[in-house]
Structure formats: structure tokens, C-alpha cells
N, C-alpha and C positions, 0 to 999 in steps of 0.2 A: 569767551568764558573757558576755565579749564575745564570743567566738568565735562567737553567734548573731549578731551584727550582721555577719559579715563583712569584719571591719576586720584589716588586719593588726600583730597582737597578739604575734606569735613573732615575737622578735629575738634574734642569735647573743646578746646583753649580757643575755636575761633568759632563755633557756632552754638556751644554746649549740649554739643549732643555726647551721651555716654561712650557710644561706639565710635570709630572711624568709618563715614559713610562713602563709599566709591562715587565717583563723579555721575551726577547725574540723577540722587536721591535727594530731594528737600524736604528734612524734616523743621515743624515750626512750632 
């Protein structure tokens, strides 16, 4: 998964979250 590398991976366009979350926070 990337979210080990610490990239940020959560964008509102691929998981619809408002913010840009850093690898490794699952909002649902």
C-alpha cells in the first residue's frame, strides 16, 4: 500500500474526503 511511504494518497476525487489525508489515516 502507499500509505506506508507516507505520500499523500487520500484526495476528496478518490475517497471523498474534504481534506487531503496523509497516508495512513482511513476516513469512512
Amino acid at each position: 500500500v502507499r500509505s506506508m511511504k507516507g505520500l499523500l494518497l487520500t484526495f476528496p476525487t478518490t475517497t471523498g474526503v474534504r481534506e487531503p489525508q496523509t497516508g495512513g489515516v482511513l476516513v469512512s
